[in-house]
ZADREN-532384 format. One record per residue (C-alpha): residue in three letters; y, x, z. Coordinates in steps of 0.25 Angstrom, whole numbers. Example, Ala and Ser with C-alpha at 12.3 -4.5 7.8 and 13.67 -1.06 7.14 Angstrom:
2
REC   type   north    east      up
REC    ala     -18      49      31
REC    ser      -4      55      29
***
This chain:
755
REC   type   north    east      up
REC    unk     526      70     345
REC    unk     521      61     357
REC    unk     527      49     365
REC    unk     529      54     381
REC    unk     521      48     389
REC    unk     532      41     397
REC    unk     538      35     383
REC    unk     526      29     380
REC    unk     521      24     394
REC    unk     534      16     395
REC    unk     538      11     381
REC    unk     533      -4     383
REC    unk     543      -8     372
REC    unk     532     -17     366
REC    unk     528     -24     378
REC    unk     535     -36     372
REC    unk     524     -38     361
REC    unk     515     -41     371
REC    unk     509     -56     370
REC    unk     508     -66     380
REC    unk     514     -72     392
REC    unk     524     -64     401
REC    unk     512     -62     412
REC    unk     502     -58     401
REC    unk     513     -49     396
REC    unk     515     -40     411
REC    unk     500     -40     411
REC    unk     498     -34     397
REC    unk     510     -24     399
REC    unk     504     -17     412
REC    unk     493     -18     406
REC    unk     497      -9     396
REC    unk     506      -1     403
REC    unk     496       5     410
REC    unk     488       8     398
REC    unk     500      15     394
REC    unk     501      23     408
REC    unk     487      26     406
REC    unk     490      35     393
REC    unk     492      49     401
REC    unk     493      57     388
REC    unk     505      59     378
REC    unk     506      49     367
REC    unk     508      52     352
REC    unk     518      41     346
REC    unk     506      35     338
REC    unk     499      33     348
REC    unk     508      27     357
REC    unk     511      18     346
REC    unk     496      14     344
REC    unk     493       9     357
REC    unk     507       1     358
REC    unk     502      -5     345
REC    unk     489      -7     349
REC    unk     493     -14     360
REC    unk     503     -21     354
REC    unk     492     -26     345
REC    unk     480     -29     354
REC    unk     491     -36     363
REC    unk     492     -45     350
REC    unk     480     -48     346
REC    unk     476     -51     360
REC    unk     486     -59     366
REC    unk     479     -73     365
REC    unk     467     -67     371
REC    unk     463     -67     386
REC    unk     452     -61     393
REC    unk     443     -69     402
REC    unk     449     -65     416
REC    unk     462     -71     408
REC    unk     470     -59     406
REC    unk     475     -55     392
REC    unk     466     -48     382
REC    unk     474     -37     378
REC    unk     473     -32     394
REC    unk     457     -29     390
REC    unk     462     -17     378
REC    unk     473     -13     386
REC    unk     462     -10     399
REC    unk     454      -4     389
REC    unk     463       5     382
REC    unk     466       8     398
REC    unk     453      13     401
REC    unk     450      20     388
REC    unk     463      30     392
REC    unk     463      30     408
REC    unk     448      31     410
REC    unk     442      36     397
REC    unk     452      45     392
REC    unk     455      39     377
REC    unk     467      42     371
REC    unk     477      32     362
REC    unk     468      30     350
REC    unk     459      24     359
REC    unk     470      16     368
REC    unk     473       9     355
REC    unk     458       5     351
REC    unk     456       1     366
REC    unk     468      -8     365
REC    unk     464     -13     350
REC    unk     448     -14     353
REC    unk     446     -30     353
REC    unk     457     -33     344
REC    unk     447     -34     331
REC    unk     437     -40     340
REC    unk     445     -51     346
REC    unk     458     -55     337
REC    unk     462     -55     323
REC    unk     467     -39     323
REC    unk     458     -33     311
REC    unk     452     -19     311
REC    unk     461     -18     298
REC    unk     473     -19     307
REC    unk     468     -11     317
REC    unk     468       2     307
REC    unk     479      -2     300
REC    unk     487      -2     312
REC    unk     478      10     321
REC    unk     471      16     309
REC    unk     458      21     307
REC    unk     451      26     321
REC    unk     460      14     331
REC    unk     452       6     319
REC    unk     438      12     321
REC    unk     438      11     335
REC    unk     442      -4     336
REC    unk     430      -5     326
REC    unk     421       1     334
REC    unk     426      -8     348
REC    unk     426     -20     340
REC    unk     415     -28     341
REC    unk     406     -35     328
REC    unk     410     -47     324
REC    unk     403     -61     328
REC    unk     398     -63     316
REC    unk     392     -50     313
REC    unk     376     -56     315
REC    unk     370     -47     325
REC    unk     355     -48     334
REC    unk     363     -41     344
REC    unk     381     -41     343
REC    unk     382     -34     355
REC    unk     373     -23     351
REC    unk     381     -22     338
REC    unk     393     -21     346
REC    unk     388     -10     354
REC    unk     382      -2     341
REC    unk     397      -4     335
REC    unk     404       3     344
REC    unk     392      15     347
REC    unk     394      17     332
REC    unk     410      17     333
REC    unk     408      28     343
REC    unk     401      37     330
REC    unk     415      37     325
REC    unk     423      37     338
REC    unk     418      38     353
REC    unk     432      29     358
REC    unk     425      16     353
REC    unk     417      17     363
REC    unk     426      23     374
REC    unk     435      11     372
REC    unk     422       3     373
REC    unk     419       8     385
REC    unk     433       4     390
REC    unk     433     -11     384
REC    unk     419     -11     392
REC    unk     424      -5     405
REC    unk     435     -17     403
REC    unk     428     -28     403
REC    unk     418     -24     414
REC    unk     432     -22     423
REC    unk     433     -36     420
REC    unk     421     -43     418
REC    unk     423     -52     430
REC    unk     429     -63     421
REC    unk     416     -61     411
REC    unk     405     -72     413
REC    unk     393     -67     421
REC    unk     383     -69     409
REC    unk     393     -59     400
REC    unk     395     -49     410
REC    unk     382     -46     411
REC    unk     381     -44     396
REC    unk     392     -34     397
REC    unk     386     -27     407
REC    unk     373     -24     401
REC    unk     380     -18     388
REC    unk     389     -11     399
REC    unk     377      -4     405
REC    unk     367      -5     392
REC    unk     378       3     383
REC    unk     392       6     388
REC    unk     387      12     403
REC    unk     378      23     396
REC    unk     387      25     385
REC    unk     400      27     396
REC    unk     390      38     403
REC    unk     387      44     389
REC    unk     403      46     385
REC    unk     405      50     400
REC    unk     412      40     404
REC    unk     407      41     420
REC    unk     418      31     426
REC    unk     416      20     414
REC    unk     401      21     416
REC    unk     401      19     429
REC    unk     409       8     429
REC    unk     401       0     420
REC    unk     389       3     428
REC    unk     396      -5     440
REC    unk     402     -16     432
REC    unk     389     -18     426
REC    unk     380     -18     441
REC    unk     392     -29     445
REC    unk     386     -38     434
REC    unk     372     -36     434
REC    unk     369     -33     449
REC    unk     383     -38     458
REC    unk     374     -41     471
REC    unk     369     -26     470
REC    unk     383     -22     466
REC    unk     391     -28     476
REC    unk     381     -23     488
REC    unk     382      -9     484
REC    unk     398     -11     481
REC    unk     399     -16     493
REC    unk     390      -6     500
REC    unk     399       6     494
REC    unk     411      -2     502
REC    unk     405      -2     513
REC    unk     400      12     515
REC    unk     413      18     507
REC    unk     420      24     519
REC    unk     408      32     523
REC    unk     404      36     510
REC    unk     418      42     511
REC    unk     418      50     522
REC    unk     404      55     517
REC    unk     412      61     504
REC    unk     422      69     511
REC    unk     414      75     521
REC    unk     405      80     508
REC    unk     418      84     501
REC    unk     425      90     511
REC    unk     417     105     512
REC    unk     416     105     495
REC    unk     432     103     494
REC    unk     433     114     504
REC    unk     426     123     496
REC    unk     433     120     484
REC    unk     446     124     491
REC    unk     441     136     497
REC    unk     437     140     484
REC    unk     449     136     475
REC    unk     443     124     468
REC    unk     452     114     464
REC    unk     445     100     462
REC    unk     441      87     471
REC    unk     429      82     477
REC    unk     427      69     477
REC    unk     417      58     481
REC    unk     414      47     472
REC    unk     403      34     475
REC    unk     393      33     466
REC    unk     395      20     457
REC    unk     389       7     462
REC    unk     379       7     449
REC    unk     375      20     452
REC    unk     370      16     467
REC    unk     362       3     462
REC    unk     357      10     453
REC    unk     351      21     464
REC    unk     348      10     473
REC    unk     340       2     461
REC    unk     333      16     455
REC    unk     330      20     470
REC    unk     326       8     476
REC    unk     335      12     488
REC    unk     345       4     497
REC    unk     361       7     496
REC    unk     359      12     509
REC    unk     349      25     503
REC    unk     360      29     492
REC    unk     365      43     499
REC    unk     370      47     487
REC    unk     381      34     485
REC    unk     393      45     479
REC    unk     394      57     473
REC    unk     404      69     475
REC    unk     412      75     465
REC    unk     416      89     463
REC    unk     427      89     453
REC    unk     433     103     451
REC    unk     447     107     446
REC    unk     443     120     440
REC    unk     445     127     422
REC    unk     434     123     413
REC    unk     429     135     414
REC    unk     427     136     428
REC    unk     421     122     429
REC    unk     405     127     427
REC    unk     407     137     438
REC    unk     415     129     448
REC    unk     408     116     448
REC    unk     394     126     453
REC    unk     403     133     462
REC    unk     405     119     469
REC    unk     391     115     465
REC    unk     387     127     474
REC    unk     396     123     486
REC    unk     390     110     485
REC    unk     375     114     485
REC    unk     379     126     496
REC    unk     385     115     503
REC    unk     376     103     503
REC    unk     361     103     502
REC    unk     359     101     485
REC    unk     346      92     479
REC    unk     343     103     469
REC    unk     337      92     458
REC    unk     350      87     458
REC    unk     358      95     451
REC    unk     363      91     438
REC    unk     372     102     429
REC    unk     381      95     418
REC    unk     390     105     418
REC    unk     382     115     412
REC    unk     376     105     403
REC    unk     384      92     403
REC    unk     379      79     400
REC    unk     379      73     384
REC    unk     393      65     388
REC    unk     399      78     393
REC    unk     398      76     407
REC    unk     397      89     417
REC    unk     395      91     430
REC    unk     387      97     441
REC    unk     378      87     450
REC    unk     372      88     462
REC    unk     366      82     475
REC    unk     365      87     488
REC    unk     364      82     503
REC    unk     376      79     510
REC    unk     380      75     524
REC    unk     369      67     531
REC    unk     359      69     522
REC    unk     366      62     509
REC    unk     364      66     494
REC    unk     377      68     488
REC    unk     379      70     473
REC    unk     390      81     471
REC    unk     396      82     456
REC    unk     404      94     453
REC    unk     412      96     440
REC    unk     426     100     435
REC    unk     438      89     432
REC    unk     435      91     417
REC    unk     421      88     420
REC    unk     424      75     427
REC    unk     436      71     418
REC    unk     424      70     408
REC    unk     414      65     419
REC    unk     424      53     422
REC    unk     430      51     407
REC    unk     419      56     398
REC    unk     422      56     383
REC    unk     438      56     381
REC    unk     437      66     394
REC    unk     427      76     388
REC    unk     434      79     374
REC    unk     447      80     383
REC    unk     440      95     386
REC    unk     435      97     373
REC    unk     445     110     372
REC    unk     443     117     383
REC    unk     437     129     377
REC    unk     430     134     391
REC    unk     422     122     391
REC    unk     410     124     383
REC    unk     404     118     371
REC    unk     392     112     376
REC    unk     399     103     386
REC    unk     407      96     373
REC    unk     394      96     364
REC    unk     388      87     373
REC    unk     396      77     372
REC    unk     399      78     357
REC    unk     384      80     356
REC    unk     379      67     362
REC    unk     391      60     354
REC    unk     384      65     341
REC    unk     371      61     346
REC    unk     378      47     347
REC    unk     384      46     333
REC    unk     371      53     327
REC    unk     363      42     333
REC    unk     373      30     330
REC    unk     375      35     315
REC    unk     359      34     314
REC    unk     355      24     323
REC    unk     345      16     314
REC    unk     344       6     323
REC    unk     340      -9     317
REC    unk     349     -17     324
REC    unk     361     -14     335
REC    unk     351     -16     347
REC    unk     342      -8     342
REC    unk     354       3     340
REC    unk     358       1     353
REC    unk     344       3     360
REC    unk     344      15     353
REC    unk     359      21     358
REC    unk     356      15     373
REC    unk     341      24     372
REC    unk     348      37     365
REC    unk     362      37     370
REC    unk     362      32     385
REC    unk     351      40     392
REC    unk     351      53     398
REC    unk     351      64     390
REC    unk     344      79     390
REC    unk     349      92     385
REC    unk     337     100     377
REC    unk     339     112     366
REC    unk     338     118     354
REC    unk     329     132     352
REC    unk     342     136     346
REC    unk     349     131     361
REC    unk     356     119     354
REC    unk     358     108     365
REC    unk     352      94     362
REC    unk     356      81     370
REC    unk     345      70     371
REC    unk     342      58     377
REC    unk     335      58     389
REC    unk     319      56     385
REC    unk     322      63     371
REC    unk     309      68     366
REC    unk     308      83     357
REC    unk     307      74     345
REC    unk     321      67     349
REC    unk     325      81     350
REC    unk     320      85     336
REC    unk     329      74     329
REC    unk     341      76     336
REC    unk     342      90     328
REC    unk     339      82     314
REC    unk     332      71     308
REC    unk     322      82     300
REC    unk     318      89     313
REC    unk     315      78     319
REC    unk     307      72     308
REC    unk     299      85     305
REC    unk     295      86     321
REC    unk     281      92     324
REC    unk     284      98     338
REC    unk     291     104     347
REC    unk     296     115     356
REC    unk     300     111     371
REC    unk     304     124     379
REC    unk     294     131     369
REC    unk     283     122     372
REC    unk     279     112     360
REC    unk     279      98     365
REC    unk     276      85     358
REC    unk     288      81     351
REC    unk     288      68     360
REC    unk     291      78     371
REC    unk     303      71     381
REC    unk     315      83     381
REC    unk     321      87     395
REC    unk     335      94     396
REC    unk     335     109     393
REC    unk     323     107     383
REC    unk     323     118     371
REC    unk     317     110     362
REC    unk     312     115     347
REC    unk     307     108     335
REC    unk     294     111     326
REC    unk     295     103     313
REC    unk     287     102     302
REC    unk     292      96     287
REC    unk     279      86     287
REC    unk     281      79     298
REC    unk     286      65     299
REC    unk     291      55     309
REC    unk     278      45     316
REC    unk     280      32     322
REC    unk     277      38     335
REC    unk     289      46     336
REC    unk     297      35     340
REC    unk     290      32     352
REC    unk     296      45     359
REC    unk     310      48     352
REC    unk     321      42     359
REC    unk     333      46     353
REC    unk     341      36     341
REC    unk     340      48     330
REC    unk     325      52     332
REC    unk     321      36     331
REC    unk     329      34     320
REC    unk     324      46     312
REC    unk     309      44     314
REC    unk     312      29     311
REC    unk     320      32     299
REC    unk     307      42     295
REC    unk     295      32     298
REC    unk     303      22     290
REC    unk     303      29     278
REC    unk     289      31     280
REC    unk     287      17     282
REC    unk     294      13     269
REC    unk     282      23     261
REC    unk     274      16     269
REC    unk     277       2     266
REC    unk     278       5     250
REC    unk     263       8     252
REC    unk     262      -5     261
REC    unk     267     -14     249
REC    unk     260     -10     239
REC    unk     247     -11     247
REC    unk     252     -25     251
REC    unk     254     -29     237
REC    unk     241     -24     232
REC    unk     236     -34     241
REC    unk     244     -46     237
REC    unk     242     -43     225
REC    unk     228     -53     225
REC    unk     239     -65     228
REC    unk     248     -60     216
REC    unk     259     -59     225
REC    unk     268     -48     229
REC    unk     272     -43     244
REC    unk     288     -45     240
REC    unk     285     -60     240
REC    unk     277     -61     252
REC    unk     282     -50     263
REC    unk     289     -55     271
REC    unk     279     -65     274
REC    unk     268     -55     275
REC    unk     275     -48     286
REC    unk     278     -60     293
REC    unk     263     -63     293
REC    unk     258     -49     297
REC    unk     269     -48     309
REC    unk     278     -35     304
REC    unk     292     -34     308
REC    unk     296     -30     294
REC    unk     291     -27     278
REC    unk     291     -13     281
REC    unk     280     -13     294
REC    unk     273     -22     286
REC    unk     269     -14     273
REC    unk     270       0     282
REC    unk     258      -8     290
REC    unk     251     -12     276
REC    unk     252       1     272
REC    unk     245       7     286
REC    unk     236      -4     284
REC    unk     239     -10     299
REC    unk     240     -23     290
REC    unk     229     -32     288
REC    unk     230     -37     272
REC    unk     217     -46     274
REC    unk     226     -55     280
REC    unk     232     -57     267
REC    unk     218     -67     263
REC    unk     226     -77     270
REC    unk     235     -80     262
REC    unk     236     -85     248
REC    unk     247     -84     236
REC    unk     257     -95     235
REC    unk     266     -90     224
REC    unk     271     -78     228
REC    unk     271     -79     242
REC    unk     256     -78     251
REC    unk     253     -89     261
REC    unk     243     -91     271
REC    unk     231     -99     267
REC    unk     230    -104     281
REC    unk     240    -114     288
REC    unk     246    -108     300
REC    unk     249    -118     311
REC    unk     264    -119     314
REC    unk     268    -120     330
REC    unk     276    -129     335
REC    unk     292    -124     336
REC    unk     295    -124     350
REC    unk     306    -133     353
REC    unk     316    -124     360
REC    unk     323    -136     364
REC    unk     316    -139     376
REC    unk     317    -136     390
REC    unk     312    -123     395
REC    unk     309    -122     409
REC    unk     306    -106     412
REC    unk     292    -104     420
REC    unk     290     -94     429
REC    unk     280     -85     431
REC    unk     269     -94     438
REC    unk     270    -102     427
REC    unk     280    -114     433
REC    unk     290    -120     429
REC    unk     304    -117     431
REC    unk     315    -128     432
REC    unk     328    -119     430
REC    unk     342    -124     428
REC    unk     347    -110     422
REC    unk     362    -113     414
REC    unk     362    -106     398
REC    unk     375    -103     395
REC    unk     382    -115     403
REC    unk     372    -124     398
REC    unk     357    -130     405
REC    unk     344    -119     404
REC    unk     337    -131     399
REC    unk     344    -129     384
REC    unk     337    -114     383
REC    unk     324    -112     381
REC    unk     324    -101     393
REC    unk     316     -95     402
REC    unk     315     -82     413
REC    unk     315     -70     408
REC    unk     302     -64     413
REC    unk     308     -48     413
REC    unk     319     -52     426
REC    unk     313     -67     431
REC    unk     327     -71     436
REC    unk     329     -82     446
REC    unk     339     -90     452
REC    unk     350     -81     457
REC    unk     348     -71     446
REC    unk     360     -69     436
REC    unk     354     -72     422
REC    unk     356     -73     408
REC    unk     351     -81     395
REC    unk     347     -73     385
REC    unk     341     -79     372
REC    unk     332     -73     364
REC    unk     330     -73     348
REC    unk     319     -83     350
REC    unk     330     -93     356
REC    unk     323     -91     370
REC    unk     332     -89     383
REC    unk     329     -81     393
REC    unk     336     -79     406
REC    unk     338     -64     413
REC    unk     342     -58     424
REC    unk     354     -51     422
REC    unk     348     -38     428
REC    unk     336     -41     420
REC    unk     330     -27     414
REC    unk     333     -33     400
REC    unk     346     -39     403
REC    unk     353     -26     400
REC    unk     347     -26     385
REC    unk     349     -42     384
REC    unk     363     -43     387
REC    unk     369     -32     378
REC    unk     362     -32     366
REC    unk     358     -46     365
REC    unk     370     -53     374
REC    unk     372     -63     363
REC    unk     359     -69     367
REC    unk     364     -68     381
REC    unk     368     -82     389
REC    unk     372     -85     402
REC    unk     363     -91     411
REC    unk     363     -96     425
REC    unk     354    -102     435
REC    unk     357    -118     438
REC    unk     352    -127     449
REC    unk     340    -122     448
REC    unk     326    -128     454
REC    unk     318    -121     464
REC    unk     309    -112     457
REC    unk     300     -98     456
REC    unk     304     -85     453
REC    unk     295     -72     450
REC    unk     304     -61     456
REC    unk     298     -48     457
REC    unk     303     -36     468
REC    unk     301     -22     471
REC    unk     299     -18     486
REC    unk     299      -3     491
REC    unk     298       4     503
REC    unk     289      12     513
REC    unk     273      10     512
REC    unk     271       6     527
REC    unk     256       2     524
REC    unk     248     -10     522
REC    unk     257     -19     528
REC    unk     269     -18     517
REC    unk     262     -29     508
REC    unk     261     -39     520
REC    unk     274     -37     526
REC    unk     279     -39     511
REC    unk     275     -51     509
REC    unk     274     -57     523
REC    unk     288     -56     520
REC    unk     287     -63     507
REC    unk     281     -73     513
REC    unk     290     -75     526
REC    unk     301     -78     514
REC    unk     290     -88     507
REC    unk     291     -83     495
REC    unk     279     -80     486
REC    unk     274     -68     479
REC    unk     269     -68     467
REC    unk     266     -52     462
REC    unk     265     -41     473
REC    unk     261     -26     470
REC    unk     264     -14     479
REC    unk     260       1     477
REC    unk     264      12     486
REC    unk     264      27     487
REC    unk     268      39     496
REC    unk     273      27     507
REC    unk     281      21     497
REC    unk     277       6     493
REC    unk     283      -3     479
REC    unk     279     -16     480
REC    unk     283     -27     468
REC    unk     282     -42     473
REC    unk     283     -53     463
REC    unk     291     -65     472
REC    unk     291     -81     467
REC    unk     306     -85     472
REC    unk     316     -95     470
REC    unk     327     -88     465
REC    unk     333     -73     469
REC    unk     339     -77     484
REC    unk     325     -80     487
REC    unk     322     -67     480
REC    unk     333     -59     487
REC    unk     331     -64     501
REC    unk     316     -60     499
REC    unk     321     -45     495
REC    unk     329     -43     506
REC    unk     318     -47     515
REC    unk     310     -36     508
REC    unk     319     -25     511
REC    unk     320     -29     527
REC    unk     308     -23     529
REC    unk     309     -10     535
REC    unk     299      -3     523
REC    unk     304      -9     511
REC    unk     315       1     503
REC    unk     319      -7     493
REC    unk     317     -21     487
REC    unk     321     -25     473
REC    unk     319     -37     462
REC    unk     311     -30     451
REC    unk     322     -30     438
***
């Protein structure tokens, strides 16, 4: 039996549990009402009682809390539970975990209570989105954080999914956030949860991030190409419909049912065009692409979309190399379509997409969307194995992950998981996805540990190769083993993927173990002139001799790469060796002075910089030397292990890394009133060669703005010039204004700040 769905939708009998004020009351109930209104399916009666109770409960345990923009907690899960079912796809198991998600985390509701009340899997779910507790000691918590909820997807993909949503909240309103946190949450955003939205083929979500995220880390450039968009919208407009207009023709003449449909490319996607290319907004032709979306059976999807294909192409000159066929053999997160480019109206590329609704119900939806298909007998296997596959190449990799410690893990998931991926086979015609830069040896231990181990050579295509070989899609690929060889330390230098690393480590370790055994007992032979053992000195002999661990420092001895004479400096004292010689003690450095940063010529720098609300002059700071930031830049604080700060730009290369695995570390940071000073600021000018006079009229210009120039190299080719120029300013006006001056001259494409 199932609740109708107008039964459901209207009984608000429980509404009067709701905490609160009258006016926190009417904001909860539509709130929730249109949760409810955004369930399209029938209910069973347990479910529909589930999610009254999980609200009922969530609404409870929430109802002294308040976000920062003010407005009551329990709106964040309601949102959340919102998007999981209107642009996910989830269905009520997963309304009650989005609803219940930070009720274990933030209030006294236990994970007891939660299964007794939702039972086993709502449990489990809640687990895996709830996040380690403070005291769990950590070198990295968010890291942790991260690698709990990767694991929970082992045992169920919706922890992440409703991750994905609890994340694609908060960005929507992140506004109310402090600068310094948002830019943490943006560079876990687009560290972990963009590539793993675009792995699960979540195509809207990701993009989405991908925009919140430039907001935070680069608003200038996002506002002007925002504003940009505006401003040329109407035209771009126009532009569509006349391209569409003879392709919907077509498909009428022809009896196609479907739309075609012009769509902007995201505001992401052109900067990061314009930064790859080094081009103006103004040189982007291709600023949308055009979607075919045709209404046809499943099994007349292949042969429609090339029929349209073939219109297109008859149509419009096409840029063969940019073809790309996914329907024939879809992506690894089940995504299928047909992709190319051709030259439009006036001389404009236009990239054309041409796929089926189902293909772009799980183009737009990804993971709930693609197993909604799973029965349809006329589609074939391969384009569900995909997906399964790279799913089981997940677990496989998080069930093994021998990782040391959660950065490390999640090094090892960002390197393996997010890349691009190729397609290579079996002699047996068995398909194989890999990471993009997989090597034959990769290849080797993604069919078993053993193979991979026992690897002498390989077959590509029927041509041996060495085994650190890169694969490319469509390579056979076959495997010559041999039982006697072993694992060598230089393997590692050219595997890529989590198992292959793990397995050869696993295998050298074991060697190493044999290996120290004989180490110690060389070693003791050798104390054994001091009658003392190597038990009770060690720790202290690896300490002296500089190795990270016990086991590198009797694998070493036992290599003889360990010089033992050294041991004549010491003498017994007991048990335990000492040195014969004093050694001079350094002076601790009083980390309670004031430290004034010095630039790069060597001076002084008098900056008033704020640490967490309080004066620079309490931190012992300094510039980082990897993104030299000056007045005008938005910074953080980040302290290292050795207490000592140092402040970044927040579109600093390493500010991605910093801020999601070490963010605890992070502070916020802001410039003061601060004293005029110099800058090393280093840019990259390109443009036309026009002869010997491009490195006058450069610095002339320099020097009409009376600024200094302390580095300048230029190289050009084929009537093209790249000149880098290191510039001494006071802070990033000065900086800007002399960029912009740059680029007015006539020859010059492009100007940027080296990141």
């Amino acid at each position: 039996m199932s609740v109708a769905k107008d039964s459901f939708h209207n009984d608000f009998s429980h509404e009067e549990n709701i905490p609160g004020s009258e006016k926190d009351r009417a904001i909860i109930r539509a709130a929730y009402r249109q949760l409810l209104n955004s369930v399209k399916t029938t209910l069973e009666p347990a479910d529909h009682k589930a999610i009254r109770q999980a609200f009922e409960l969530a609404a409870e345990a929430h109802k002294t809390q308040r976000r920062k923009s003010g407005d009551p907690y329990i709106l964040h899960p309601i949102e959340v539970a919102n998007i999981c079912v209107q642009e996910i796809g989830l269905g009520p198991t997963a309304i009650v975990c989005a609803l219940l998600h930070d009720v274990v985390e933030d209030t006294d509701v236990t994970l007891a209570e939660v299964r007794a009340q939702f039972g086993t899997q709502v449990s489990m779910i809640v687990d895996g989105l709830t996040k380690l507790d403070s005291l769990h000691e950590s070198e990295s918590p968010q890291a942790e954080n991260i690698s709990k909820v990767l694991r929970a997807m082992v045992s169920d993909v919706r922890v992440v999914l409703i991750k994905m949503a609890d994340r694609l909240q908060n960005l929507r309103t992140i506004k109310s956030m402090p600068p310094h946190k948002q830019l943490k949450i943006a560079a876990e955003t687009s560290s972990i949860y963009t590539p793993l939205a675009h792995r699960l083929g979540l195509y809207k979500i990701k993009t989405e991030f991908q925009d919140a995220c430039l907001k935070i880390t680069h608003p200038v450039e996002y506002k002007d190409i925002a504003e940009k968009l505006s401003d040329t919208k109407r035209n771009r407009e126009l532009y569509i419909e006349e391209f569409c207009e003879p392709i919907s023709a077509w498909m009428d003449s022809v009896g196609i049912k479907g739309k075609v449909i012009g769509r902007p490319k995201s505001i992401y996607s052109i900067w990061n065009k314009i930064r790859q290319k080094q081009v103006a907004f103004e040189d982007i032709f291709d600023l949308f692409a055009i979607r075919i979306i045709l209404d046809v059976p499943p099994e007349e999807e292949k042969s429609a979309c090339w029929k349209a294909y073939t219109f297109v192409t008859d149509h419009f000159m096409p840029i063969p190399e940019r073809v790309k066929d996914w329907i024939s053999l879809p992506k690894s997160n089940g995504y299928e379509s047909l992709h190319t480019t051709v030259i439009g109206p006036e001389g404009r590329f236009v990239e054309v997409q041409i796929r089926s609704e189902r293909m772009d119900d799980i183009a737009e939806r990804g993971f709930a969307a693609h197993w909604k298909y799973k029965g349809i007998k006329s589609i074939s296997k391969l384009k569900h194995d995909v997906f399964e596959n790279w799913l089981s190449q997940v677990r496989d990799s998080l069930e093994n992950s021998m990782a040391g410690n959660a950065v490390d893990f999640l090094n090892e998931i960002q390197g393996n998981f997010f890349t691009e991926e190729v397609h290579v086979f079996t002699p047996s015609g068995e398909m194989r996805i890999l990471p993009k830069g997989a090597t034959a040896l990769d290849f080797a231990f993604s069919i078993h540990s053993d193979l991979g181990k026992t690897c002498q050579a390989v077959k590509v295509n029927n041509k041996l190769v060495p085994i650190s070989h890169v694969l490319q899609s469509g390579d056979q690929v076959e495997v010559i083993r041999n039982k006697n060889q072993k694992p060598a330390d230089g393997w590692l230098k050219f595997v890529i993927t989590t198992k292959a690393r793990n397995r050869i480590r696993a295998a050298l370790k074991e060697e190493q173990v044999k290996q120290a055994e004989y180490g110690k007992e060389i070693l003791q032979r050798k104390l054994n002139a001091f009658k003392v053992t190597v038990e009770d000195n060690l720790e202290m002999l690896v300490k002296y001799f500089k190795f990270p661990n016990h086991l590198e420092f009797l694998s070493a001895v036992a290599h003889e790469q360990v010089d033992l004479k050294e041991l004549k400096k010491f003498r017994a004292d007991g048990p335990k060796l000492v040195e014969v010689t004093d050694k001079q003690v350094r002076p601790e450095v009083d980390l309670t002075e004031v430290f004034t940063p010095v630039d790069r010529k060597g001076s002084s720098q008098k900056l008033d910089i704020i640490i967490n609300d309080q004066p620079g002059r309490l931190f012992q700071y300094s510039m980082a030397t990897c993104c030299n930031p000056m007045p005008g830049d938005t910074i953080f604080a980040y302290t290292n292990t050795s207490n000592i700060t140092k402040i970044h730009r927040s579109t600093c290369p390493n500010a991605q890394n910093l801020l999601t695995a070490y963010s605890h570390r992070v502070m916020k940071a802001s410039w003061g009133n601060t004293v005029q000073t110099n800058f090393v600021a280093d840019i990259i000018v390109m443009g036309v060669d026009t002869g010997p006079g491009v490195i006058n009229a450069l610095t002339d210009r320099l020097a009409m703005l009376g600024l200094n120039i302390r580095s300048f190299s230029i190289s050009g080719e084929d009537g093209f010039f790249e000149g880098r120029i290191g510039l001494i300013v006071a802070n990033l006006d000065q900086l800007n204004v002399a960029m912009r001056s740059l680029k007015e001259l006539e020859w010059v494409s492009s100007v940027a700040r080296l990141e």
